[in-house]
Structures are given as C-alpha cells and as structure tokens.
PAVO-881101 format. One record per residue (C-alpha): residue number from 1; residue in one letter; x, y, z. Coordinates in steps of 0.001 Angstrom, whole numbers, padded with zeros to 6 digits, always signed. Example, Ala and Ser with C-alpha at 12.3 -4.5 7.8 and 13.67 -1.06 7.14 Angstrom:
<nodes>
> i:aa:px:py:pz
> 1:A:+012300:-004500:+007800 $
> 2:S:+013670:-001060:+007140 $
</nodes>
This chain:
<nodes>
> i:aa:px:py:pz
> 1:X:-005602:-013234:+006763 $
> 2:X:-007153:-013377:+010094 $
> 3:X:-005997:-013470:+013918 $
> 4:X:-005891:-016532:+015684 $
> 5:X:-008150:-015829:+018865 $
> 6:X:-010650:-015025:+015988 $
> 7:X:-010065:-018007:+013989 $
> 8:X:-010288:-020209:+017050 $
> 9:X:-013276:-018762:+018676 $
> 10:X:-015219:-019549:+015247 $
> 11:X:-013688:-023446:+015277 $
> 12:X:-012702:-022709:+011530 $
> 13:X:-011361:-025899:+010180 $
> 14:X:-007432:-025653:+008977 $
> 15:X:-006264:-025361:+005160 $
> 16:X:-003235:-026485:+003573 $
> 17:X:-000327:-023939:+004285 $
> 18:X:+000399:-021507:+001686 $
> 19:X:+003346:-019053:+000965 $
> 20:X:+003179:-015834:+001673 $
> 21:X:+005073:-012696:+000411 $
> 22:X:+004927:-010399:+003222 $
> 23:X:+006434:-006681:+003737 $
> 24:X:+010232:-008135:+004747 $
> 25:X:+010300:-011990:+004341 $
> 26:X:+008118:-014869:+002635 $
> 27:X:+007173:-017197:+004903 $
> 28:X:+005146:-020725:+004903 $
> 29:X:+001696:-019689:+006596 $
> 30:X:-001011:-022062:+008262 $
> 31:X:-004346:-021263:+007243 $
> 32:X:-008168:-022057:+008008 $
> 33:X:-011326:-022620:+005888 $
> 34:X:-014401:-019644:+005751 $
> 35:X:-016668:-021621:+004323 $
> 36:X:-018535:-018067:+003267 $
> 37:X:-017305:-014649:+003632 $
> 38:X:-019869:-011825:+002719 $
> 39:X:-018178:-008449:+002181 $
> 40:X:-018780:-005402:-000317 $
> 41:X:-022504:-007246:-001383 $
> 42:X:-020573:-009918:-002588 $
> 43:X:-020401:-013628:-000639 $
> 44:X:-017159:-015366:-000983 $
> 45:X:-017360:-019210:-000852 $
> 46:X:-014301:-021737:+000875 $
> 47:X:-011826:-019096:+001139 $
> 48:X:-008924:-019712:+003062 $
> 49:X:-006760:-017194:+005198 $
> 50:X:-003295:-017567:+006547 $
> 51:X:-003743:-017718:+010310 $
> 52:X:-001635:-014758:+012482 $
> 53:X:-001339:-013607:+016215 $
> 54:X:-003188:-010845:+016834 $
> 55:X:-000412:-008705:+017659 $
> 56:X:+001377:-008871:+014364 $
> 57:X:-002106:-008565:+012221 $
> 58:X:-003407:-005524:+014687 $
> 59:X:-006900:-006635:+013686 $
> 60:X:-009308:-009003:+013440 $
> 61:X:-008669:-010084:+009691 $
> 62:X:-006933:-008603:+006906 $
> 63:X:-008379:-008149:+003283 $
> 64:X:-005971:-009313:+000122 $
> 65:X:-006375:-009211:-003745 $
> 66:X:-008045:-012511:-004030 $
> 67:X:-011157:-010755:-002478 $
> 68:X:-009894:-007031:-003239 $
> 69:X:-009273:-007760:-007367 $
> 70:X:-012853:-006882:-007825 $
> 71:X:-012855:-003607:-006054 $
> 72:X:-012354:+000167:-005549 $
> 73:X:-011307:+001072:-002461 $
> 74:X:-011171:+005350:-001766 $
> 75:X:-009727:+006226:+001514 $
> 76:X:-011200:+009279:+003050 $
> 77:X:-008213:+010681:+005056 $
> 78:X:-010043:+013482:+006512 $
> 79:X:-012470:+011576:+008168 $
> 80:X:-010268:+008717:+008346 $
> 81:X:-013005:+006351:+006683 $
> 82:X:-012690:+003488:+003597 $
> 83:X:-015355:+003005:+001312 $
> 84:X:-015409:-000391:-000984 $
> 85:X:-017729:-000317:-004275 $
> 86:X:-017966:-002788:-006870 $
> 87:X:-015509:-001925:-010035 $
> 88:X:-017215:-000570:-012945 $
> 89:X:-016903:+001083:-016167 $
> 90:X:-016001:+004539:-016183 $
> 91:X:-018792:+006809:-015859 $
> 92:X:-019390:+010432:-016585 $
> 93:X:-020701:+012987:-013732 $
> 94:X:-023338:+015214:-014478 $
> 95:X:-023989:+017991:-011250 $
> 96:X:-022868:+017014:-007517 $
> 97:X:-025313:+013885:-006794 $
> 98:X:-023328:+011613:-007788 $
> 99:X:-020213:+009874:-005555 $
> 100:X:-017747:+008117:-008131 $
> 101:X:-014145:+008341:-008978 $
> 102:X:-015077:+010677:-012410 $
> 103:X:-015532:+013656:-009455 $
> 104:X:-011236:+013680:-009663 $
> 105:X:-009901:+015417:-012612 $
> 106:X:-008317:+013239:-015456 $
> 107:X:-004948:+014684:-014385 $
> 108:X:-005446:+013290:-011054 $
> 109:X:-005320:+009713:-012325 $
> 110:X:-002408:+007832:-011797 $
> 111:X:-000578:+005776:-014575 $
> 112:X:-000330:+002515:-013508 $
> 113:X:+000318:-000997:-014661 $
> 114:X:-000343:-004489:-012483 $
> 115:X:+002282:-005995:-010919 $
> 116:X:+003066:-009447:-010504 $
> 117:X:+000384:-010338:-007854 $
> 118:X:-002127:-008334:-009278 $
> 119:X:-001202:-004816:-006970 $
> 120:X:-001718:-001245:-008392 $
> 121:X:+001679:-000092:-009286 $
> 122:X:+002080:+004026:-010186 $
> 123:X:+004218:+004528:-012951 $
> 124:X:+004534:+008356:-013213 $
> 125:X:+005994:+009342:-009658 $
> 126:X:+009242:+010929:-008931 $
> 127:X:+011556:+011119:-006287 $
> 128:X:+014219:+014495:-006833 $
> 129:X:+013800:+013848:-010628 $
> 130:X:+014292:+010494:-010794 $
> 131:X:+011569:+007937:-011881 $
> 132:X:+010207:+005616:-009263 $
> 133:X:+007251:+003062:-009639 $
> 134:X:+005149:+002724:-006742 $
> 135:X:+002908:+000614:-004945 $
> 136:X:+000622:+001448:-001734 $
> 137:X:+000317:-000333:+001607 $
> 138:X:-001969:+001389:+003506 $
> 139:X:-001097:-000515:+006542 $
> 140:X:+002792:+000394:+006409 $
> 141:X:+003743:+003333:+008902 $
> 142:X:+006069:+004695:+006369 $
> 143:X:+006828:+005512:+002891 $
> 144:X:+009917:+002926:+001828 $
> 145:X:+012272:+002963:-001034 $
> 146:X:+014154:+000111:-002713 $
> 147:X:+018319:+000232:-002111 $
> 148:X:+018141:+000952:-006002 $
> 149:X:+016545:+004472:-005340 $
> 150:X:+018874:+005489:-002080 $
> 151:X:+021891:+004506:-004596 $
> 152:X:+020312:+006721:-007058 $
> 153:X:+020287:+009569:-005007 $
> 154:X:+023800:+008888:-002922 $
> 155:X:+025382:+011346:-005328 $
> 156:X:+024251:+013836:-003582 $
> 157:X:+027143:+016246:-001375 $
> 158:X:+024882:+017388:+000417 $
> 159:X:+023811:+013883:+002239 $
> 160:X:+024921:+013437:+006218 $
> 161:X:+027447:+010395:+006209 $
> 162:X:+025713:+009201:+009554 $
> 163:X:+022630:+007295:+008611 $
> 164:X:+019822:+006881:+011398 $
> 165:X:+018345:+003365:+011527 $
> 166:X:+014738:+002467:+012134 $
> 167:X:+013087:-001383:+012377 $
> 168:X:+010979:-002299:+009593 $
> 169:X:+008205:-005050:+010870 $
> 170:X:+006414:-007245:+008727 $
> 171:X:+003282:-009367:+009538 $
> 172:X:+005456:-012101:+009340 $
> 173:X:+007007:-011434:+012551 $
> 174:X:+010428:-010684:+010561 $
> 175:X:+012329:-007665:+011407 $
> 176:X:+014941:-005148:+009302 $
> 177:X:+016704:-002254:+009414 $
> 178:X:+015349:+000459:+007147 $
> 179:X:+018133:+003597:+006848 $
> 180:X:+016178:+006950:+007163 $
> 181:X:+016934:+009923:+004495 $
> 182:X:+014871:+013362:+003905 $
> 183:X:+014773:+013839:-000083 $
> 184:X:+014327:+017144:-001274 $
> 185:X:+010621:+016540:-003443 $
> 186:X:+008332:+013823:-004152 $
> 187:X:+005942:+014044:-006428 $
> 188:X:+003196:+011583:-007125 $
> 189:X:+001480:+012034:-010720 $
> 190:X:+000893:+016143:-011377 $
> 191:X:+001063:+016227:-007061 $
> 192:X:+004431:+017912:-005685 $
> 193:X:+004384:+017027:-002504 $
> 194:X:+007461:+018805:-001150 $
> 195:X:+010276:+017795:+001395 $
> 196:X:+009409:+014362:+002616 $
> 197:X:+011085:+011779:+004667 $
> 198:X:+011620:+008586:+003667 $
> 199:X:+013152:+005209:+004350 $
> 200:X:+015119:+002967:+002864 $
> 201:X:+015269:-000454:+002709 $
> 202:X:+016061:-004122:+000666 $
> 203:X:+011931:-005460:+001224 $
> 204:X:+011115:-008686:+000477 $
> 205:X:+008374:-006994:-001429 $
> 206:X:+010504:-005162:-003849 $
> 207:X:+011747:-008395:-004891 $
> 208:X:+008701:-009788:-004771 $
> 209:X:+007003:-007519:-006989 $
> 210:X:+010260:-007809:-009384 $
> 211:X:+011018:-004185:-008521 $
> 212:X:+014644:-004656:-007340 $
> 213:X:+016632:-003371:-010207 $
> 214:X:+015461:+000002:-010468 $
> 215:X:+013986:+003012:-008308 $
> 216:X:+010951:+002066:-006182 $
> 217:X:+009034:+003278:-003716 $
> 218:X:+006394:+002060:-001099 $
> 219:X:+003620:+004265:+000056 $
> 220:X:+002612:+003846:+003205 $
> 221:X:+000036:+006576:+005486 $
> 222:X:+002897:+009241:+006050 $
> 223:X:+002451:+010083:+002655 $
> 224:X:-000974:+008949:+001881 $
> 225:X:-002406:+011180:+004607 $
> 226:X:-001059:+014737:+002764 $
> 227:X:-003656:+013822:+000429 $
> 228:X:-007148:+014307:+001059 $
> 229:X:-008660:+011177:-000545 $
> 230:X:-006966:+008356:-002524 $
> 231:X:-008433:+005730:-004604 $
> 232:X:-007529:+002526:-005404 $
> 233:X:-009658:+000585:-008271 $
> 234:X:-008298:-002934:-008885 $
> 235:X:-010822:-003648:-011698 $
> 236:X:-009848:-001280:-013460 $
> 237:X:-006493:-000663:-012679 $
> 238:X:-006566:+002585:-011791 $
> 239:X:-005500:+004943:-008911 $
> 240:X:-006536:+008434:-008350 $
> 241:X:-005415:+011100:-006199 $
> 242:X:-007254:+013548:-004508 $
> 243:X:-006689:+017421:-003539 $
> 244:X:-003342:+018039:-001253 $
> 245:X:-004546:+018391:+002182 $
> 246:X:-003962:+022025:+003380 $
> 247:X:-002538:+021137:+006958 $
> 248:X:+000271:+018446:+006590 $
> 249:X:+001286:+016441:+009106 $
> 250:X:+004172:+014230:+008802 $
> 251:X:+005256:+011453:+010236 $
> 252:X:+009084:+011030:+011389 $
> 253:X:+010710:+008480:+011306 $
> 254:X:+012176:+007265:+014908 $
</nodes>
C-alpha cells in the first residue's frame, strides 16, 4: 500500500482496483503501478499498491506478503528497530559472531501453520487454558480476540457484567466496537506472560483468515513489546520468540 500525497508526487500511473481484506472490513481499493520497487536487496518489478490517505496508512507505504513471503522480519523491541533478511535454510551457530534466528532456543519457536493468505499463524498459544491460534499485526495498537474466545471464557463468575467499549480502526477507514476484558494468563508458546488485557471483537480478519469458529487471537504491540525480540520468517514459516522483557509496560485499553 502506499499514501496518496506519495503516490501523486511520483505521477505513478493507476492499476486496476483490487479487494482488500483489511483489519475490520474488505473493501474495493484503487491502486497505482511501481514499475520497480527495490527493498531487502531484492528489486520488485510492476507491482501495484492499493492507494490510501495518509492519515489512515500513518506512513508513507505499507509492506504486504506479496513482497514480505520471501522474508524474515525480527523486531528489536528494545531499540525499537526491524531488520529484514532474505529466508534461508536453517543454520547452526557456532560462538557469538553470528546474527540469525538459531541464537533463540528451539523451545522458543513457535508452532505455526500458514493461513489462508499466506500469514504466520501460532498454533500453540493459550489464553486461561484454552487454545487460541494467533496471528501478528504489528501495526494494531492492541491484542484482539475473536467473539469465539470471549464466549469461551464468559463462564467465568468472576467477569464484571458492564463491558467497556473501545473503537477498533482499520486502514480501510471502517470503524467497530471492540469490548475490553482483562484475562487472567496468556501464554504464547513455553512464554507465560501473565495478566494481560485484551479486546474483543467480530474482525473482518478473523473471518478472513477462516478463524471465526473457534478461539483466536490477534497480536498487536501491547503484547509484542513484553518480549524482547520477535521474529517473523515467512519462508520458512516460522516465528520465534525472544526473552520476556524485564520491565513491562502495558498498554490499556481506553
């Protein structure tokens, strides 16, 4: 994707529209032509991007899986830095030269299978004992469950009968109401990450990703950012988890 101002001040030619599945709603997008986009080492030929204001995309352009599919991605959320590296094989480490993803112990690794579009979807996550698959958006606020996880955990006696509402914006420009709940423990492969506050909500991109009939969960940076580093390897569909950070700051919900 990429903004408008941007897509105008380089005269970029339009494309046909095309159909996109954002965060709360699918909607018909314009797009323009790049005749060549270099990124990663790597030049792209005729790619075309749906075509957003600036003020819904937040940046200049946004990277999806047709140019991701080929990549790792490993978020450094201490320094608040991305790297992006060619996929490869799986390598082994021998002393501390080297900067790969074989550095994380195997019981770091995430299992994960692809979903429909080709995202990263975790497999061995839990929410209060219960068996969630999850995806990441690094560019979602919050961490957001599917209405077939909150109706999993409604059992609970415990749970306030007032629910606190928060809007959910997508890229598209669409807006819902996500309802806000504090579960008791997450925990994201062998990581237990403790009380964490979450939101639920009936996404587009649950049904999207054909993860409406049982428990699901989004991961945005309120969760992400407890961990140190996270990686994200689309070649070889895999996704890692680094050391809990030590200071954890959450992000409520308002």
């Amino acid at each position: 994707a990429i903004a408008r101002d941007v897509a105008e001040a380089l005269a970029l030619p339009p494309g046909p529209p095309i159909l996109v599945h954002g965060l709360t709603s699918a909607e018909l997008t314009p797009t323009v032509k790049i005749a060549r986009l270099s990124f990663g080492g790597r030049r792209f030929n005729d790619v075309y991007a749906g075509v957003y204001p600036r003020e819904l995309l937040g940046a200049d352009g946004l990277m999806g899986l047709d140019v991701l599919s080929r990549y790792e991605l490993e978020f450094d959320l201490v320094r608040r830095s991305v790297s992006v590296t060619p996929s490869g094989p799986d390598r082994l480490e021998f002393g501390t030269a080297f900067h790969t993803p074989s550095r994380l112990r195997r019981d770091d690794c995430g299992r994960t299978r692809t979903g429909r579009f080709g995202q990263l979807i975790l497999i061995n996550a839990r929410v209060e004992g219960i068996q969630v698959d999850c995806f990441v958006d690094s560019g979602a606020q919050y961490s957001i469950g599917n209405m077939a996880l909150f109706q999993a955990l409604a059992p609970g006696s415990d749970r306030p009968t007032q629910r606190t509402l928060t809007p959910v914006y997508g890229v598209t420009g669409q807006t819902i109401l996500a309802e806000h709940e504090n579960v008791s423990q997450l925990t994201i492969g062998n990581r237990r990450l403790g009380p964490t506050s979450l939101l639920f909500a009936d996404l587009h991109a649950f049904e999207a990703l054909e993860l409406v009939d049982r428990p699901a969960l989004l991961l945005g940076a309120d969760v992400l950012y407890r961990f140190r580093r996270v990686s994200l390897d689309f070649g070889r569909a895999r996704m890692e988890f680094g050391p809990l950070r030590r200071t954890i700051q959450t992000m409520t919900p308002r």
